[in-house]
ZADO-1210 file (C-alpha; in nm, 4 decimals, padded with zeros to 6 digits):
<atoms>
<atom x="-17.9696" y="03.0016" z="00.6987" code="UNK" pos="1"/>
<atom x="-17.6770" y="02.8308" z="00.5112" code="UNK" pos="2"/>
<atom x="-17.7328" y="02.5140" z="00.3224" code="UNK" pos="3"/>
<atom x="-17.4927" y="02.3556" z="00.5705" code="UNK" pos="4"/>
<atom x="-17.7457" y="02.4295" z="00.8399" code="UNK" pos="5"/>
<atom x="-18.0434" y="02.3637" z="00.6775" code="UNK" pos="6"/>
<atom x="-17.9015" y="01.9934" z="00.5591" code="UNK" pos="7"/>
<atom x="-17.8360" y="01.8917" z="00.9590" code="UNK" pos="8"/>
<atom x="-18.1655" y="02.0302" z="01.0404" code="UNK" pos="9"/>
<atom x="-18.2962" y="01.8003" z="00.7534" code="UNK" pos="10"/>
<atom x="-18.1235" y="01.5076" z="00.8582" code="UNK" pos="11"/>
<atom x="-18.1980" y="01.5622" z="01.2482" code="UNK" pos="12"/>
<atom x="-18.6045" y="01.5894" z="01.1500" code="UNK" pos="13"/>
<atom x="-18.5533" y="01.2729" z="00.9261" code="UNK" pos="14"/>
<atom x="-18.3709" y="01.0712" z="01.1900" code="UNK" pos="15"/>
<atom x="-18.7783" y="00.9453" z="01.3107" code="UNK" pos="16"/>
<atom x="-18.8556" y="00.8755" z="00.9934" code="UNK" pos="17"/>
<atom x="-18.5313" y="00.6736" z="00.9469" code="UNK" pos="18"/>
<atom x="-18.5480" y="00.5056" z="01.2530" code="UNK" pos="19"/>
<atom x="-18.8988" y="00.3637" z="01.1769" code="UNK" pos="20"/>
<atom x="-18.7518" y="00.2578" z="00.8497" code="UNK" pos="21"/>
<atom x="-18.5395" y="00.0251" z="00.9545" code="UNK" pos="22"/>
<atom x="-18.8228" y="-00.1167" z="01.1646" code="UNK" pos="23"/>
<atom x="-19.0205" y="-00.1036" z="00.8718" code="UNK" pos="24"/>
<atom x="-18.7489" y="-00.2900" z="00.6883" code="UNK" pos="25"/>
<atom x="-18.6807" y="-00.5196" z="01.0119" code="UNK" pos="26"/>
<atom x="-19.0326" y="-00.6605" z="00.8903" code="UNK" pos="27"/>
<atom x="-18.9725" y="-00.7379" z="00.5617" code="UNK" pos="28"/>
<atom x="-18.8516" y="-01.1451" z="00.4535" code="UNK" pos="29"/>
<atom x="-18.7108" y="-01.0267" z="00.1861" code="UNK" pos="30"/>
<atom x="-18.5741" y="-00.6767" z="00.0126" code="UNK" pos="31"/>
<atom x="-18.8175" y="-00.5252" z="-00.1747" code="UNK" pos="32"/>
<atom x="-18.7164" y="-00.1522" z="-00.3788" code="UNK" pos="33"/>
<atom x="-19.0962" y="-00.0487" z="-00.4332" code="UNK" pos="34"/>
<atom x="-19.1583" y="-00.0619" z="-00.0591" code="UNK" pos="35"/>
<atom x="-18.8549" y="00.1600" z="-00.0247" code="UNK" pos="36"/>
<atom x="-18.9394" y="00.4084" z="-00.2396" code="UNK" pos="37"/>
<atom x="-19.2977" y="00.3884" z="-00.0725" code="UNK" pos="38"/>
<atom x="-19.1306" y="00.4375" z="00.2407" code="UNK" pos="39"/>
<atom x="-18.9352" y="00.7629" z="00.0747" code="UNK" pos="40"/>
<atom x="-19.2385" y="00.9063" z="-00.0504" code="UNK" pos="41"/>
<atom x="-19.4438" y="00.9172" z="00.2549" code="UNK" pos="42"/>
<atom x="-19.1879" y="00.9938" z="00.4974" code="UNK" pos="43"/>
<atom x="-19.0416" y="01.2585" z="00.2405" code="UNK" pos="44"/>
<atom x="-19.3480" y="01.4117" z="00.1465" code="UNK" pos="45"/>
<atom x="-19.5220" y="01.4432" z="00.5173" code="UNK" pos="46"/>
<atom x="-19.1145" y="01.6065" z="00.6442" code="UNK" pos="47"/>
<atom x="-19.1706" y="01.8708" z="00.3718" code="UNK" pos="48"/>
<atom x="-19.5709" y="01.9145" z="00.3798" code="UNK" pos="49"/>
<atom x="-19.5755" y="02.0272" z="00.7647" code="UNK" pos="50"/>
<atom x="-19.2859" y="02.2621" z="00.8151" code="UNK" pos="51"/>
<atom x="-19.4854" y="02.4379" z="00.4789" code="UNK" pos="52"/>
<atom x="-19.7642" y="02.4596" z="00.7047" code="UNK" pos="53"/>
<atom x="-19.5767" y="02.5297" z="01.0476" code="UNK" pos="54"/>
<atom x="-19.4010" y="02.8083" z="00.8357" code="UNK" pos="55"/>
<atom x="-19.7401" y="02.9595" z="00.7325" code="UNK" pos="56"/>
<atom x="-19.8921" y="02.9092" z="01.0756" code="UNK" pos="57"/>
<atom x="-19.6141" y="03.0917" z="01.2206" code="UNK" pos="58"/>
<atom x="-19.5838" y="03.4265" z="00.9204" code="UNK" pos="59"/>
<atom x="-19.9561" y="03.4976" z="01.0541" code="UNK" pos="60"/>
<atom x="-19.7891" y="03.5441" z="01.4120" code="UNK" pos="61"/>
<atom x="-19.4525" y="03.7189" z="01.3020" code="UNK" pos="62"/>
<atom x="-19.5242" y="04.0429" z="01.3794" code="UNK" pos="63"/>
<atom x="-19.6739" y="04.0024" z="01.6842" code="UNK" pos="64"/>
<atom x="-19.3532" y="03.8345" z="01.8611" code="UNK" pos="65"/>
<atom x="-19.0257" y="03.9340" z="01.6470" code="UNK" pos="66"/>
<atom x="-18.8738" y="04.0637" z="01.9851" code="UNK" pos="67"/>
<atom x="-18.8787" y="03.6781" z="02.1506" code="UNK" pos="68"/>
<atom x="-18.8472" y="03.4773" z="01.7972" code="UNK" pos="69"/>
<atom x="-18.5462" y="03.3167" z="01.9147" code="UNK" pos="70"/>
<atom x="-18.6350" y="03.1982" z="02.2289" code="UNK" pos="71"/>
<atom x="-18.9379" y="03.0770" z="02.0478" code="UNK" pos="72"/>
<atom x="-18.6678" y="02.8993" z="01.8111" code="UNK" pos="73"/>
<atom x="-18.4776" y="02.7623" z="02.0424" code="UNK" pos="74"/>
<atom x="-18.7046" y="02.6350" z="02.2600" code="UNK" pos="75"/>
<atom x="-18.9004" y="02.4057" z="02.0029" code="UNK" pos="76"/>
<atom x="-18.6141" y="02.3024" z="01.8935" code="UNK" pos="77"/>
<atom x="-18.4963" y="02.1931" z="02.1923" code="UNK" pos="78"/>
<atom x="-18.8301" y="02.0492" z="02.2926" code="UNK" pos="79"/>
<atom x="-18.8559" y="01.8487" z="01.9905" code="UNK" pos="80"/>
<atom x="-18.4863" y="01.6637" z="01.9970" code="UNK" pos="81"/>
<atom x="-18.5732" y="01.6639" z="02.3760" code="UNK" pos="82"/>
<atom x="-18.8534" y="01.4449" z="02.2486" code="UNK" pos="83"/>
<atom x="-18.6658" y="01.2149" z="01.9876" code="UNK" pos="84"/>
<atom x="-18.3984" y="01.1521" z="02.2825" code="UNK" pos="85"/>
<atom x="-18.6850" y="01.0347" z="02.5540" code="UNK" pos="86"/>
<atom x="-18.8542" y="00.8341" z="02.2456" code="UNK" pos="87"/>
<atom x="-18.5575" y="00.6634" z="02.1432" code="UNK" pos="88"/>
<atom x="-18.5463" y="00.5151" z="02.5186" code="UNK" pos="89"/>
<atom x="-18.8584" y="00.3351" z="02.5012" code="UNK" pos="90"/>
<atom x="-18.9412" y="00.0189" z="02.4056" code="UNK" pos="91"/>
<atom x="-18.9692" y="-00.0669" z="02.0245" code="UNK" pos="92"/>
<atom x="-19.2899" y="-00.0783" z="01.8664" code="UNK" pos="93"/>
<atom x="-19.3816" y="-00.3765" z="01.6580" code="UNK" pos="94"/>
<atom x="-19.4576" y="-00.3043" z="01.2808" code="UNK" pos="95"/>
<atom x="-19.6235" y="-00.5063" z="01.0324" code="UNK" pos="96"/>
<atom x="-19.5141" y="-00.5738" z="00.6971" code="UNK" pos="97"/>
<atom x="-19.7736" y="-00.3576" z="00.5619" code="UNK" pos="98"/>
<atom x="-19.6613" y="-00.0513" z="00.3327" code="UNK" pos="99"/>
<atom x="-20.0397" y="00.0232" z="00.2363" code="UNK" pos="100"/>
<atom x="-20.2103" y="00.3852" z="00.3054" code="UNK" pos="101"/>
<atom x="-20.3415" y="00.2381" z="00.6204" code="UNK" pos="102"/>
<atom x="-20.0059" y="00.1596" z="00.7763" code="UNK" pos="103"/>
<atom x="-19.7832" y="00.3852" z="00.6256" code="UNK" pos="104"/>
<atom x="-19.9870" y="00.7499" z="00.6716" code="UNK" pos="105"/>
<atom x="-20.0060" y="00.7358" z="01.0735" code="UNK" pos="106"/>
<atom x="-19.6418" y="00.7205" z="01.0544" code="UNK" pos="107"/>
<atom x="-19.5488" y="00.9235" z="00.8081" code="UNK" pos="108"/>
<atom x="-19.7457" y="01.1754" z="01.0372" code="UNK" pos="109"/>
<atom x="-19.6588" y="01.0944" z="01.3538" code="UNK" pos="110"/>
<atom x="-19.2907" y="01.0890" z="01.2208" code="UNK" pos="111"/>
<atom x="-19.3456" y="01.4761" z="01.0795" code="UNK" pos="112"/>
<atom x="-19.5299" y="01.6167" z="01.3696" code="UNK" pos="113"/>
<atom x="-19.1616" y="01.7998" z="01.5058" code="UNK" pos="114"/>
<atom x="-19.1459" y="01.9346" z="01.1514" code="UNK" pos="115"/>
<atom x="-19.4131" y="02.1214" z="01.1355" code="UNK" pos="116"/>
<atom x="-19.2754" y="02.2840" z="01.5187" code="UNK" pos="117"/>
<atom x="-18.9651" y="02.3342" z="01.2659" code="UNK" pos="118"/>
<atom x="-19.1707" y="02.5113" z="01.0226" code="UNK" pos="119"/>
<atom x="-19.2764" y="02.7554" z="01.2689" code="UNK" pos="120"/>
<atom x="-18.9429" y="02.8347" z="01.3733" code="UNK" pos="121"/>
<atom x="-18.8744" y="02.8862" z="00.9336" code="UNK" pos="122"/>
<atom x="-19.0650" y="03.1582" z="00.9780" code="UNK" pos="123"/>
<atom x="-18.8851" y="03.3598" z="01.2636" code="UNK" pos="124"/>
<atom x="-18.5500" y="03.2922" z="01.0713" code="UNK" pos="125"/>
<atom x="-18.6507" y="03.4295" z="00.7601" code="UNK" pos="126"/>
<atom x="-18.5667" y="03.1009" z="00.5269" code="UNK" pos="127"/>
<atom x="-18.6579" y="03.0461" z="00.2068" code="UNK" pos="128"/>
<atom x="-18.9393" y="02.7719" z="00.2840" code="UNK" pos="129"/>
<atom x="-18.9761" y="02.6797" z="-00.0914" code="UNK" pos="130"/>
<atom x="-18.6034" y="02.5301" z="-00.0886" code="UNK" pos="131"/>
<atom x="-18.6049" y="02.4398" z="00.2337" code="UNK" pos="132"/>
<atom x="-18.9164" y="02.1994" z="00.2757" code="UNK" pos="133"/>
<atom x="-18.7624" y="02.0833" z="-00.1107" code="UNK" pos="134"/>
<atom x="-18.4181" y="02.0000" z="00.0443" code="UNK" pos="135"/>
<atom x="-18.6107" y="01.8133" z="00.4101" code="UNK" pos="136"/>
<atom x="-18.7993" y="01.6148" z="00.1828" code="UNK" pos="137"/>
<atom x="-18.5694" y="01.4819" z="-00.0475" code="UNK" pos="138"/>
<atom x="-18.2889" y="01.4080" z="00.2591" code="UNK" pos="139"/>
<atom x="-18.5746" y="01.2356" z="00.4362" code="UNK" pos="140"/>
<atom x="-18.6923" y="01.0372" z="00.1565" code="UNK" pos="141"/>
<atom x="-18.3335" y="00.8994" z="00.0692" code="UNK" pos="142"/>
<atom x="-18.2651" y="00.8864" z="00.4254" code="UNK" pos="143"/>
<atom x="-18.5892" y="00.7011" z="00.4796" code="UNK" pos="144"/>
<atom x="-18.5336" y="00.4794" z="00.1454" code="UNK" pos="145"/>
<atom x="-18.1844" y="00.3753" z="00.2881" code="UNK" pos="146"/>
<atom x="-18.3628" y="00.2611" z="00.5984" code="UNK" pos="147"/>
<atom x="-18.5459" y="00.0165" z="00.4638" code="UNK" pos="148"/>
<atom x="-18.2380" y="-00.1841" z="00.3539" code="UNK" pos="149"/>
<atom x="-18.0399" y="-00.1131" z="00.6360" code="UNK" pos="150"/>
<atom x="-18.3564" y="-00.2561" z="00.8803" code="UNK" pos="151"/>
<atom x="-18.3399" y="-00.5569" z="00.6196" code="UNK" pos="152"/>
<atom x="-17.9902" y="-00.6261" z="00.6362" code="UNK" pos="153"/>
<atom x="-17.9098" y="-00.5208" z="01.0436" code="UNK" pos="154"/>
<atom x="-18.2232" y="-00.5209" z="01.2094" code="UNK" pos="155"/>
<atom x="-18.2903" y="-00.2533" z="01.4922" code="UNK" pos="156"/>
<atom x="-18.0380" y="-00.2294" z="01.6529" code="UNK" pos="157"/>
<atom x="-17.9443" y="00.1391" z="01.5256" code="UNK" pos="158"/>
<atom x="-18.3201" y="00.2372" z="01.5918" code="UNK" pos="159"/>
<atom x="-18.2573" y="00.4199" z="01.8885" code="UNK" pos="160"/>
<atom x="-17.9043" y="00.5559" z="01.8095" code="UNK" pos="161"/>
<atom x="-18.0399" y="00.7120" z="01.5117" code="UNK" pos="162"/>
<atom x="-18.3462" y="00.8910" z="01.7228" code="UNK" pos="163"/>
<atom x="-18.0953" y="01.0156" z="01.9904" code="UNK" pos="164"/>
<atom x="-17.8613" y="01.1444" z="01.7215" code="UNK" pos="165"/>
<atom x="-18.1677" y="01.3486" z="01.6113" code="UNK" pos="166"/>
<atom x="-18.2778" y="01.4778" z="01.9165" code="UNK" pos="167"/>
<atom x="-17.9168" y="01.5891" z="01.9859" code="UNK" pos="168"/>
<atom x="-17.8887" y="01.7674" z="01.6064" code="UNK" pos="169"/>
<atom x="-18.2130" y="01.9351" z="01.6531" code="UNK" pos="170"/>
<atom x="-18.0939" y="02.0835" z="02.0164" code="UNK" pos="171"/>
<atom x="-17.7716" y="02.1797" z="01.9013" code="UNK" pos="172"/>
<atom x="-17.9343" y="02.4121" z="01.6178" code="UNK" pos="173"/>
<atom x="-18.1753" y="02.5432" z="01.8930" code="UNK" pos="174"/>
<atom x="-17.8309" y="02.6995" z="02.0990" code="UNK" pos="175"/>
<atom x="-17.6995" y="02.7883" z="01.8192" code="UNK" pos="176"/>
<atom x="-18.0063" y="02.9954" z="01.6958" code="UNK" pos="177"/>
<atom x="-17.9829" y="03.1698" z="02.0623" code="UNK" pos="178"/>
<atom x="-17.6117" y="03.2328" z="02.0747" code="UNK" pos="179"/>
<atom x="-17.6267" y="03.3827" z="01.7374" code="UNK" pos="180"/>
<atom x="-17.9200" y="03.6194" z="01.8669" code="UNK" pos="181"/>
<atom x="-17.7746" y="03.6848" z="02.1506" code="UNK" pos="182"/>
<atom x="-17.4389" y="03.8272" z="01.9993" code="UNK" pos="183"/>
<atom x="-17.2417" y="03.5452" z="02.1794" code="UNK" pos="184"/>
<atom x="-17.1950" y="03.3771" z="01.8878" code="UNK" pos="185"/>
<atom x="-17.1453" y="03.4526" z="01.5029" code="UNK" pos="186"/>
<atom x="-17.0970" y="03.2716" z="01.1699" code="UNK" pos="187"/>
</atoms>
């Protein structure tokens, strides 16, 4: 996998956790850098943590299903930015101000969940997970720091954009994965 494709895979898994950024920033009354780089870590460190484990998960099953990897690919992929694009239609969840362990772990999960489904697929394509998880979770964490100000300065209106934008990323890597396995197409 070429660092080209890994970096719009890593901004496609971080477009959740950027999206409840600006939320998170939305909340704020004023700017405030240490809850950005809060923000960063958590986000950043729970995108890189679970495609680590997704990648392990799926090593132990390699063997067994190396014929259909692929498919298997593709279609979590596409299930996950299938996901982000029916999320971003929904209505916007109110968050609190709060950028404590309490608040900021059930997101920083929830928002990493598709990267561990990412992880999985790591192991299929062969990538060098070490790098990789490095390179999600330092996109996500500026990606995720950025949020914050933007939700401070614009509010959420990009919330949704930025989910759908994901969801779109993540399903265009999925048919590309395919095509490429398929012979139909080759870079």
């Amino acid at each position: 996998m070429s660092l080209t494709e890994l970096f719009i895979i890593a901004v496609g898994l971080s477009m959740d956790a950027f999206a409840v950024s600006i939320c998170k920033g939305l909340s704020l009354q004023k700017m405030n850098w240490k809850n950005a780089v809060v923000a960063g870590l958590y986000f950043g460190g729970f995108q890189a943590l679970m495609p680590l484990i997704g990648y392990f998960l799926g090593t132990g099953f390699k063997d067994m299903i190396t014929q259909i990897d692929h498919w298997i690919a593709f279609a979590l992929l596409a299930f996950i930015g299938a996901n982000m694009i029916k999320d971003s239609r929904d209505e916007a969840d109110s968050l609190d101000d709060s950028f404590g362990p309490k608040a900021m772990l059930p997101l920083a999960v929830a928002t990493s969940i598709d990267a561990l489904a990412v992880g999985v697929s790591f192991a299929f394509l062969n990538v060098q997970i070490v790098p990789a998880v490095s390179f999600i979770g330092v996109i996500t964490f500026v990606l995720s720091f950025v949020g914050i100000k933007v939700g401070n300065v614009f509010g959420a209106r990009y919330k949704s954009g930025a989910e759908v934008a994901g969801g779109v990323i993540l399903i265009l890597m999925g048919v590309k994965i395919l095509l490429e396995h398929l012979g139909i197409l080759s870079f």
